[in-house]
Backbone as CSV, one residue per row, in Angstrom:
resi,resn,N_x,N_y,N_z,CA_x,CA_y,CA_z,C_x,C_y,C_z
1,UNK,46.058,-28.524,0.352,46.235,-27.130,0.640,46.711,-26.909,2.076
2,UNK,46.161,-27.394,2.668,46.243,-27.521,4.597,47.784,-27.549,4.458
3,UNK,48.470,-28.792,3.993,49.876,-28.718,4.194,50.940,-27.422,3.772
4,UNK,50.436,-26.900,3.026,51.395,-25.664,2.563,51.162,-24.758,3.501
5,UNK,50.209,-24.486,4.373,49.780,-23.636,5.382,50.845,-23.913,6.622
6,UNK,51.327,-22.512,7.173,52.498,-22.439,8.055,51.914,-21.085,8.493
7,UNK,52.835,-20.714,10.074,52.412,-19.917,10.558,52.800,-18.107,9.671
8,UNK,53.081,-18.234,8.774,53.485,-17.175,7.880,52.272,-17.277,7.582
9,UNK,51.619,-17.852,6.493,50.348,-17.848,5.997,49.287,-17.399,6.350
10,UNK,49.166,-17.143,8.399,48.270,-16.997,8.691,48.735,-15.711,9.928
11,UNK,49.604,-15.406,10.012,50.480,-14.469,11.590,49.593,-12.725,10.149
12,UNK,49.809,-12.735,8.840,49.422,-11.422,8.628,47.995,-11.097,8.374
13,UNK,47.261,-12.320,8.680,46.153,-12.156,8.917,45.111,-11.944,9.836
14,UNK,46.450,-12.252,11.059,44.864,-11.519,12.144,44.249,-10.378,12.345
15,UNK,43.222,-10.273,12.619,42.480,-9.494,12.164,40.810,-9.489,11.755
16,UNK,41.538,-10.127,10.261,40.773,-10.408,9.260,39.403,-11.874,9.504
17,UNK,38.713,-11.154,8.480,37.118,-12.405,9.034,37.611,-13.409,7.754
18,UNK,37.112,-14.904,8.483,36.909,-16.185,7.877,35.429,-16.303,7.793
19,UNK,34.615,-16.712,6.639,33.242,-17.513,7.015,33.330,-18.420,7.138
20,UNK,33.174,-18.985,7.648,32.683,-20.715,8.907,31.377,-20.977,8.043
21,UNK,31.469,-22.340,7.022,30.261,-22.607,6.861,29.848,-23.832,7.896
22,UNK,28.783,-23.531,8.506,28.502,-24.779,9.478,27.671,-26.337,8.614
23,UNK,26.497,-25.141,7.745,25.438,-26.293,6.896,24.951,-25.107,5.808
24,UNK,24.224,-25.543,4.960,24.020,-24.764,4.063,23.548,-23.843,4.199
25,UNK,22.260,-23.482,5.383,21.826,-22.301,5.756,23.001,-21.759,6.922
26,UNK,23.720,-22.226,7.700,24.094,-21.979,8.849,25.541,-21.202,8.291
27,UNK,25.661,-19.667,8.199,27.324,-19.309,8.322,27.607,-18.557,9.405
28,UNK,28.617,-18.387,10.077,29.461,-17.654,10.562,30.481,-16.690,10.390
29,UNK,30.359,-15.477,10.854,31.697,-14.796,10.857,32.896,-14.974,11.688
30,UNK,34.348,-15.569,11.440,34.918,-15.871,12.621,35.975,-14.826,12.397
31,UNK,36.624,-13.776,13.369,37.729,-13.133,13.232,38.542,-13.822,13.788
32,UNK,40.287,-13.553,13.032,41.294,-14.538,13.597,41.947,-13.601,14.502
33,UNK,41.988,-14.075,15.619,42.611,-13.278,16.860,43.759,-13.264,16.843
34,UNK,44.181,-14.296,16.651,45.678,-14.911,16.886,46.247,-16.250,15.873
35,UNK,47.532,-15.886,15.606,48.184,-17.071,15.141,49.757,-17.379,15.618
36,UNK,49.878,-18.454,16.723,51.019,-18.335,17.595,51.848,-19.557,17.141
37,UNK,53.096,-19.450,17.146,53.795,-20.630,16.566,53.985,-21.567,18.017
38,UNK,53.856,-22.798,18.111,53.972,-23.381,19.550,55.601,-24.300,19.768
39,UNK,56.402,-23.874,18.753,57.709,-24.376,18.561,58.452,-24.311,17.171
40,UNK,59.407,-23.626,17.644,60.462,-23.148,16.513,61.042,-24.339,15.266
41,UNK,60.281,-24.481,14.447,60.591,-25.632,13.351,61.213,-24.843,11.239
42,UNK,61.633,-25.301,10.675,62.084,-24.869,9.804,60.945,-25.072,8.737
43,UNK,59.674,-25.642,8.717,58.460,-25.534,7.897,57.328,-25.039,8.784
44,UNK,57.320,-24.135,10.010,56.764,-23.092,10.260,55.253,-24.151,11.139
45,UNK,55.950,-25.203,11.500,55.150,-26.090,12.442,55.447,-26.374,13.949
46,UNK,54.938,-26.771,14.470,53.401,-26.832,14.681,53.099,-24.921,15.446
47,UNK,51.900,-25.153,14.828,51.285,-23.729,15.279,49.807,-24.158,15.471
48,UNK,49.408,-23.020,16.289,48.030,-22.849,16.615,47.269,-21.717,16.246
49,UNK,46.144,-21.478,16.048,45.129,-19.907,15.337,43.748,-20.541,16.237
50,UNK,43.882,-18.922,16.899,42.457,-18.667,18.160,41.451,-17.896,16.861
51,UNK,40.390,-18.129,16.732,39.445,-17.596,16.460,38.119,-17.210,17.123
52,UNK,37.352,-15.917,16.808,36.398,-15.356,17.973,35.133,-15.381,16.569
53,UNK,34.008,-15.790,17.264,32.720,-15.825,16.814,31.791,-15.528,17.264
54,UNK,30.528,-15.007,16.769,29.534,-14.996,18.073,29.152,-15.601,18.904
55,UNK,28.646,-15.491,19.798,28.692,-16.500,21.505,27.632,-17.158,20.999
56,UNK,26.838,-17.138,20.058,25.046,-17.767,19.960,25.264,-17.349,18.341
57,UNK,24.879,-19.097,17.351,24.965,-20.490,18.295,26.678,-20.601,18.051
58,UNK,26.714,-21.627,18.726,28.297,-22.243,19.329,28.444,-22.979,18.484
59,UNK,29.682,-23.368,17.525,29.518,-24.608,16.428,30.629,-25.424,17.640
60,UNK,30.010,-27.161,17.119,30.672,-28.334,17.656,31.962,-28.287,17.216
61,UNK,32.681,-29.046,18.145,34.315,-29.508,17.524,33.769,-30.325,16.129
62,UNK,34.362,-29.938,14.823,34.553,-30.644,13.703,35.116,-29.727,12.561
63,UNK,35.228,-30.734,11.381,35.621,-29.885,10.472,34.528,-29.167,9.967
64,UNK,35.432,-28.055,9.727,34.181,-26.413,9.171,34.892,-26.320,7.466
65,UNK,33.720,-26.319,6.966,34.537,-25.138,5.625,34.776,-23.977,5.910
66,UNK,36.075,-23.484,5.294,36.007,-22.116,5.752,36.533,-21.057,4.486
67,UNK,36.328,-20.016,4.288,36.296,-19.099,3.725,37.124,-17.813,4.041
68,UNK,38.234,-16.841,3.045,38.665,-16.019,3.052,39.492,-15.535,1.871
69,UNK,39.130,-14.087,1.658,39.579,-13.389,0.564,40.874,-13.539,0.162
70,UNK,42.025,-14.247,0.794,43.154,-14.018,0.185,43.531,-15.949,-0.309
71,UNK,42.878,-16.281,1.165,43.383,-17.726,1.201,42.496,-18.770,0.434
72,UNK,41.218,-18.212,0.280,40.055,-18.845,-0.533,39.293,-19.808,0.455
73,UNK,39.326,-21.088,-0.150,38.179,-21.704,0.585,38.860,-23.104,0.984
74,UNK,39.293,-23.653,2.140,39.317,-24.963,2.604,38.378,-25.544,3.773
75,UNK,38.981,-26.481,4.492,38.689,-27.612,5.304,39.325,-27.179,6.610
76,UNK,38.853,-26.941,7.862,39.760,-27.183,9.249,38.762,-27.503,10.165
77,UNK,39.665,-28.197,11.148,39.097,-28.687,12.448,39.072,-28.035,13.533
78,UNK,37.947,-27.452,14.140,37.646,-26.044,14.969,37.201,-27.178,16.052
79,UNK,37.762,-26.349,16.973,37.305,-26.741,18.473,36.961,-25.499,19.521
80,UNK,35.664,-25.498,19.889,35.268,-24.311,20.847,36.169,-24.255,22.070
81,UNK,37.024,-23.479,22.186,37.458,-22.975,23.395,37.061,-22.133,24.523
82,UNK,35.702,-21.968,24.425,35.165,-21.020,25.413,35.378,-19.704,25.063
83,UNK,34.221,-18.971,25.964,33.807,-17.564,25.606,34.496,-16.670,26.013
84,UNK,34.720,-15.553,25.223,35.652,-14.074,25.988,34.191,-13.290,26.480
85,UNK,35.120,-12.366,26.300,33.661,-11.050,26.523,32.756,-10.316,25.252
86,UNK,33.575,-10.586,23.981,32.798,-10.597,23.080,32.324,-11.900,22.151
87,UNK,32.397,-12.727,22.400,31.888,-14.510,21.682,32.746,-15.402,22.034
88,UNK,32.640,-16.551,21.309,32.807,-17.848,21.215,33.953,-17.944,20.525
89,UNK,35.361,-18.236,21.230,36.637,-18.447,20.668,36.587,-20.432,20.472
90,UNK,37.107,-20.221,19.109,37.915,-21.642,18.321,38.899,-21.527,18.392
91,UNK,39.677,-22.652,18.155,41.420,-22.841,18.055,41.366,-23.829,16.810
92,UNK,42.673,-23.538,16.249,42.452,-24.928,15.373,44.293,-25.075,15.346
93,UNK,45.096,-26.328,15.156,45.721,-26.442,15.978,46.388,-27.509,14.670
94,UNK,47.902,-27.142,14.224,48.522,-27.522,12.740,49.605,-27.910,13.411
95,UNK,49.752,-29.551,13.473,51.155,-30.198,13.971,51.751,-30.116,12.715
């Protein structure tokens, strides 16, 4: 699934909340802030997507399940990028 994902897939979704499952009790709400293309390619690669969460708790760099109404349910690799003024921004980052 990951591979069909391009920055189209994800640029009309910011906005919109992902759940972050961390562990079976543990979810998250993550809103996607941003989805920026980091170089002009003809399959919509490589791109990057900032995501904001609550500041408390902080999930580790790893893969998260994640969750959303249009896109359904996969696999990505979240890395904490540090806090804004309202939570705990992730990036996750599609060569």
């Amino acid at each position: 699934m990951l591979e069909s994902f391009s920055i189209d897939t994800f640029a009309p979704l910011t906005g919109s909340v992902f759940i972050m499952r961390a562990n079976a009790t543990n979810v998250l709400e993550l809103e996607l802030l941003q989805a920026e293309s980091t170089a002009r390619t003809q399959n919509g690669r490589p791109f990057s997507l900032v995501f904001r969460g609550p500041r408390s708790p902080v999930a580790v760099q790893r893969i998260y399940q994640l969750e959303h109404a249009t896109l359904g349910t996969f696999d990505l690799f979240l890395v904490p990028i540090g806090p804004d003024e309202r939570g705990m921004q992730y990036e996750a980052v599609f060569t």
